[in-house]
N, C-alpha and C positions, 0 to 999 in steps of 0.2 A: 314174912316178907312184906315189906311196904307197898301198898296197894299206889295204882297211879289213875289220874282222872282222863279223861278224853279229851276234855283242854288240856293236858301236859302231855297225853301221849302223843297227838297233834304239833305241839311246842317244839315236842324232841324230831319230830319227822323235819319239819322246818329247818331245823336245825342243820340237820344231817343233809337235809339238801344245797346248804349255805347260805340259810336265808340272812341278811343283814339287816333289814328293814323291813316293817309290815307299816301301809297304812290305811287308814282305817275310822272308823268311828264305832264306839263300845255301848252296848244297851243291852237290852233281852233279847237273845238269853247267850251271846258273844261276850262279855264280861270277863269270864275266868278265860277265856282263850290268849285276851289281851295280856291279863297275868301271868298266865302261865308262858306267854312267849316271854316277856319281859323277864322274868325270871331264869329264862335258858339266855339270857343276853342277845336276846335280838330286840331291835331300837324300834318303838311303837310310835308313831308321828296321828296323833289326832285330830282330825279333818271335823268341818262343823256342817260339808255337804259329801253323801255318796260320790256325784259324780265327780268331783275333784280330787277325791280321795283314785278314786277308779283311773281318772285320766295321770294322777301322779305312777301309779304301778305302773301302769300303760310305757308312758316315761322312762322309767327305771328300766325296763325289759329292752328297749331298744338300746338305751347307753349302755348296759351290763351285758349282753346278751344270754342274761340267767331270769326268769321268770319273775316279774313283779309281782308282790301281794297284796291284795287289798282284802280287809276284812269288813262284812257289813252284816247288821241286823237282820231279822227273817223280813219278808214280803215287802214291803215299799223300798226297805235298807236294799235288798237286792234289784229289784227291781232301778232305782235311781240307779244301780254300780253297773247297770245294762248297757250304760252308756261307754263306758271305758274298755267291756265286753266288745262290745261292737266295735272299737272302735281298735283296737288291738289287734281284734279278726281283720278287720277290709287294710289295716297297715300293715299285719303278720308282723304283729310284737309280741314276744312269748309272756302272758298273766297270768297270773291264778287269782282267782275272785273264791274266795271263801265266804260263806251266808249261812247264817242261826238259821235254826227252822223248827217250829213246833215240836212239841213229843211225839213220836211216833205212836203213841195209843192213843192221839188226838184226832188224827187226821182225819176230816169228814168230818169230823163234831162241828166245825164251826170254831176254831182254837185262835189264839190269838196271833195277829198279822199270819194268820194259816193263808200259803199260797205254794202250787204246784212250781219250784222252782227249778228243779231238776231239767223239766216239759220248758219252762222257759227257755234256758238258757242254751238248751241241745243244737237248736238249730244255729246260732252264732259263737259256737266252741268247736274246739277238735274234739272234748273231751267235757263230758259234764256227768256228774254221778253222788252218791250217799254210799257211805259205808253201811255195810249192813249188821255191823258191831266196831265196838270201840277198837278190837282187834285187829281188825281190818283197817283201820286208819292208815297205818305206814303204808300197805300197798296201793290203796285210791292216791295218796299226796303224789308217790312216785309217780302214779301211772300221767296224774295231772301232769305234771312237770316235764315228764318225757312227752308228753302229749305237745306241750305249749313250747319248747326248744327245738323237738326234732323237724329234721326236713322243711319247710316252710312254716314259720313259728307260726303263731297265735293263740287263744284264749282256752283256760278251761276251767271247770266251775264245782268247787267240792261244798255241795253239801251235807249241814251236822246241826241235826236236831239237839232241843236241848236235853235229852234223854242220853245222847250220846256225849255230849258234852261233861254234862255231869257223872256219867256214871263211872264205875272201877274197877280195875281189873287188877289183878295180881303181877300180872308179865306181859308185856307184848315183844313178839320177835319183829325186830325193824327190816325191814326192805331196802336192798341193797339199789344204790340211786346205779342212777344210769347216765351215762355220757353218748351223747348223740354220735352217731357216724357221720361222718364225711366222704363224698365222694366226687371222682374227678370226670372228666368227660371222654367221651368217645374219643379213640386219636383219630379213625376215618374222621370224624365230622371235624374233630381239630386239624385235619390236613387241608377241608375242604374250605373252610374259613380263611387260612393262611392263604389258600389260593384266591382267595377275593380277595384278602386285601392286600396280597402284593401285584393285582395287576388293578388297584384303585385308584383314582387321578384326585378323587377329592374325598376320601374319606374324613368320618366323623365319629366321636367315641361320646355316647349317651352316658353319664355319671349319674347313674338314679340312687334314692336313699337305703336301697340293700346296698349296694356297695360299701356307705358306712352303715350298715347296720353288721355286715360280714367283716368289718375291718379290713376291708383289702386294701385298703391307701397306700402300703409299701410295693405291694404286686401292681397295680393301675399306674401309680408314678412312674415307674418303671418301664410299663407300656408304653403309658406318654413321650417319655423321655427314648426310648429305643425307636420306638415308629412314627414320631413326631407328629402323628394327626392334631389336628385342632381339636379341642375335646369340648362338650357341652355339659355343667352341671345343673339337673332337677334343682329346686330350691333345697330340698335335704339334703343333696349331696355335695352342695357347696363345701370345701375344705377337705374333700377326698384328697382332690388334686389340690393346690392352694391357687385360690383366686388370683394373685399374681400371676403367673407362670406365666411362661410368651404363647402359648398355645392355647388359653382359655377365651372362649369365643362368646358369652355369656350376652354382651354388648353388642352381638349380633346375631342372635336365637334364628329370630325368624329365615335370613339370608343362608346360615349354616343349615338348618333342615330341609329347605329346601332347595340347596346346592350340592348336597352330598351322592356320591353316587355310592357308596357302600357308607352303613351305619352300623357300629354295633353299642346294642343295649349291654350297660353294664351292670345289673341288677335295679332295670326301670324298665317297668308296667308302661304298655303303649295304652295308657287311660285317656281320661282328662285333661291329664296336667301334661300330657305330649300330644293335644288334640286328637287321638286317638286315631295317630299318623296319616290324619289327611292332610299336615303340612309337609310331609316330605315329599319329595321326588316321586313319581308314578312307575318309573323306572331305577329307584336305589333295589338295590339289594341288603338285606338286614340282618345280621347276624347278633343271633340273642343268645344270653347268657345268665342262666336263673338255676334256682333249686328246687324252682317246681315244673314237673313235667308239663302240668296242665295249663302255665301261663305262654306256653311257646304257642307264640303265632296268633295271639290273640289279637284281634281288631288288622291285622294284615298279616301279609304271607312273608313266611321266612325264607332266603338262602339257606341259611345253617342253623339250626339248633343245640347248644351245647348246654346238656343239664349236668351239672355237680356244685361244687361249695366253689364258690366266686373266687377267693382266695388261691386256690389251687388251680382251676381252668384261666384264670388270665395270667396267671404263672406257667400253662401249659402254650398257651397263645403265646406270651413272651418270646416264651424258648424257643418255637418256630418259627419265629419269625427271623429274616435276614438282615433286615436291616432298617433304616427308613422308607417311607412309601416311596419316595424321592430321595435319590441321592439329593437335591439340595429343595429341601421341603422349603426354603424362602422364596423360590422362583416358584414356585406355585402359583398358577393366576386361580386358584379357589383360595388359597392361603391368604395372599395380597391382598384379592376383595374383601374378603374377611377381616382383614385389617383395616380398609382404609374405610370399611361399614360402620365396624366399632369404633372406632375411631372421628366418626363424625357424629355417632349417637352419643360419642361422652362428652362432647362435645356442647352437646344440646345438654345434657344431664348437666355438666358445671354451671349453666346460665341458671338453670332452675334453682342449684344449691345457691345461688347470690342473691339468687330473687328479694327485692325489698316490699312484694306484694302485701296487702292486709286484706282480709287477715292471713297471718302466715303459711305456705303452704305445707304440705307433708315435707317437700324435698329441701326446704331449707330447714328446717325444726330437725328430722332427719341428718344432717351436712353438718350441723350444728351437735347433735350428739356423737356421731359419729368420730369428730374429733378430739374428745373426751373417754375413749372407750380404750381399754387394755389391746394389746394382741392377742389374748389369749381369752375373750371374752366370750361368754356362753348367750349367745341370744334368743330371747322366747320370743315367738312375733305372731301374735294374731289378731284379726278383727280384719275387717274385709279390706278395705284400702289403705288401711293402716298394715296391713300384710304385707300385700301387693307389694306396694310402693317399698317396701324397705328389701323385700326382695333385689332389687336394682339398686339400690343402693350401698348397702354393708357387703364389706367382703371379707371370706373367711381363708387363714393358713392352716386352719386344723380342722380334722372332720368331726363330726358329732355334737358342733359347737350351735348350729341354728337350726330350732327345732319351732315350726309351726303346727299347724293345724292337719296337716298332711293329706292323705287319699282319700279321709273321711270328711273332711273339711266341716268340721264340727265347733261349734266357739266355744267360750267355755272352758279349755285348756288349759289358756296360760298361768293361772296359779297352779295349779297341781303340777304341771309341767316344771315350772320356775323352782317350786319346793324340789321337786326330784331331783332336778339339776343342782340344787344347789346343798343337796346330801349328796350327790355324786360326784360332782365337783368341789369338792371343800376348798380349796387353795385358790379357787377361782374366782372370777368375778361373776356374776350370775344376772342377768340384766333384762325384763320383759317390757317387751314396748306393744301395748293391749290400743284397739279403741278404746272407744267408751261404752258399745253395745257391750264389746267381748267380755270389758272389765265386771261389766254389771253382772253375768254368770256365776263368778265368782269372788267378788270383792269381801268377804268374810272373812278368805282365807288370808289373808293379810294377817290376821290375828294369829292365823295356825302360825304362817314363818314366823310372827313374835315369837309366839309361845316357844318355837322350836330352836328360839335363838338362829335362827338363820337370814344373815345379813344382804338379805335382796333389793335390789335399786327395782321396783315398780316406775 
């Protein structure tokens, strides 16, 4: 019987998981792992830093919603891939980060790039572990993977020395993968929601980036369109709902949070990036909606809490609900104001785009790209006021289309991110618009999308 190495029994686990892409950078002692995936036909995209390689998987888990992989050398390789780690975890993007590691009758000696990687990486993963034979590979890959998909995604971290790597075995029995559950919510708590927002005068629907990261854009639109709230999109969740629609209020954030008297989260974190709801009302009422138990009610108190897979609980809210919040949701004087706010803030925004200032500003360079861009265009956008500002400006019809820096707000993304995007998106247009700090992180990888033949507008 033909004997198989731990780089190929690894390969085949990959495999069987449906991996399609690993990225990566190959040295000591990860080399035959590269091979041996290539070999099972999974596409090897090689990065010339860790972290870009790491923020690409990172990338790919949230488009896909099947674990990105990143593969990196033992001790600094992993260490530099800590970043996409991290940064996966605070976004709950499902990864797997694979890293070489000494021989196991080394450890302590003082071995080469020998470092405790396991100890590292435990505390910013669901899941971090070493097989403790080449046999054991298929059950650590699943457990990773189920670790990094189920229930509230995020990061996990298999380590393989290169004793495991190289060595062979006669047979390994593969582990049967697993497919995450789904679950819906409470119908008491869904009765009790219904009753806020059918006796609400100004409600508000929060569009955070789990919503497109759960796919719910078909379930959400529907809500919109049945209970006619004005809806707000997070930056990442621009294009759940499409930026057109008569109901997106985006052009007046600050007016809507704080005129709402019921709000519900749509899979968005009351962080940061929602001033961690000291702009809303003192008196809204909130009703959230997540797949983690542990984020209800964070930073303020909730009305309703509804935990299961977003997809299905605003499908449950749909169906209870009666009708619009208003028979004629235009007579709204929250609606109205809302409009006639946005309405004078775009106002102010088209003066900007005409601007003949020198030197040029964001909003004209901005106005100016903009009307060169597909519908259908993928945007990378980081670097600080190079963010910001485009944030307000590009508007999306589709979801999962503009991907920044996110909860982690980390720079350094946009090529890894760009390359991800633009193996996910093949038919698309793929388009990152960086500072120059942000560019400088990462500007090498320019060469990777050469090398990988992938046609991206920097």
């Amino acid at each position: 019987m033909a004997s198989l190495t731990g780089a190929q029994v690894l390969a085949q686990a990959l495999k069987q998981q449906g991996v399609q892409v690993v990225f990566g950078i190959v040295g000591i002692p990860v080399v035959e792992i590269a091979d041996a995936i290539q070999a099972e036909g999974i596409k090897f995209i090689g990065f010339r830093n860790e972290q870009s390689c790491s923020y690409a998987a990172s990338a790919w888990g949230y488009l896909t919603q099947q674990p990105g992989v990143c593969l990196a050398v033992s001790g600094p390789g992993v260490v530099h891939a800590l970043a996409g780690i991290v940064h996966s975890q605070v976004n709950t993007w499902p990864m797997v980060l694979i890293g070489g590691a000494c021989e196991t009758l080394l450890e302590g000696a003082g071995a080469f790039q020998e470092f405790r990687q396991v100890e590292m990486c435990r505390p910013y993963t669901k899941y971090s572990a070493r097989p403790a034979s080449i046999g054991l590979i298929p059950t650590v890959v699943d457990r990773a993977f189920t670790a990094a998909a189920a229930g509230r995604p995020g990061a996990s971290y298999i380590d393989l020395p290169a004793d495991i790597i190289q060595g062979q075995v006669s047979q390994v029995k593969s582990a049967p993968s697993f497919a995450p559950a789904v679950g819906m919510a409470d119908p008491a708590a869904v009765a009790r929601a219904v009753e806020l927002l059918a006796a609400a005068k100004s409600p508000l629907l929060v569009v955070g980036k789990g919503a497109a990261y759960a796919r719910a854009e078909e379930q959400i639109r529907a809500l919109v369109d049945k209970y006619q709230a004005p809806f707000l999109p997070t930056p990442m969740g621009k294009g759940v709902v499409p930026d057109d629609h008569p109901r997106n209020v985006s052009s007046a954030r600050s007016a809507a949070l704080a005129g709402a008297d019921v709000i519900v989260l749509l899979g968005a974190r009351v962080n940061w990036l929602l001033h961690f709801g000291r702009r809303f009302s003192p008196t809204a009422k909130l009703i959230q909606i997540d797949v983690c138990p542990e984020e209800m009610g964070v930073n303020v108190p909730l009305a309703v809490g509804l935990v299961g897979h977003l997809p299905l609980v605003v499908q449950q809210l749909t169906d209870a609900l009666a009708g619009p919040f208003l028979a004629d949701p235009e007579e709204s004087e929250f609606v109205r104001g809302l409009v006639a706010h946005g309405r004078k803030n775009a106002e102010r925004q088209n003066e900007r785009y005409l601007s003949d200032e020198l030197p040029m500003t964001y909003y004209r360079a901005f106005a100016e790209i903009k009307q060169r861009l597909p519908a259908d265009v993928v945007l990378v956008s980081e670097g600080a006021n190079t963010m910001d500002i485009a944030r307000t400006v590009f508007d999306f019809q589709l979801p999962r289309r503009r991907l920044d820096c996110a909860t982690f707000a980390n720079m350094g993304v946009g090529m890894g991110y760009a390359i991800a995007a633009q193996e996910y998106y093949v038919g698309s247009r793929v388009v990152a618009i960086v500072g120059d700090s942000a560019f400088g992180f990462s500007a090498m990888e320019l060469e990777t999308a050469v090398r990988a033949r992938l046609p991206l507008i920097i």
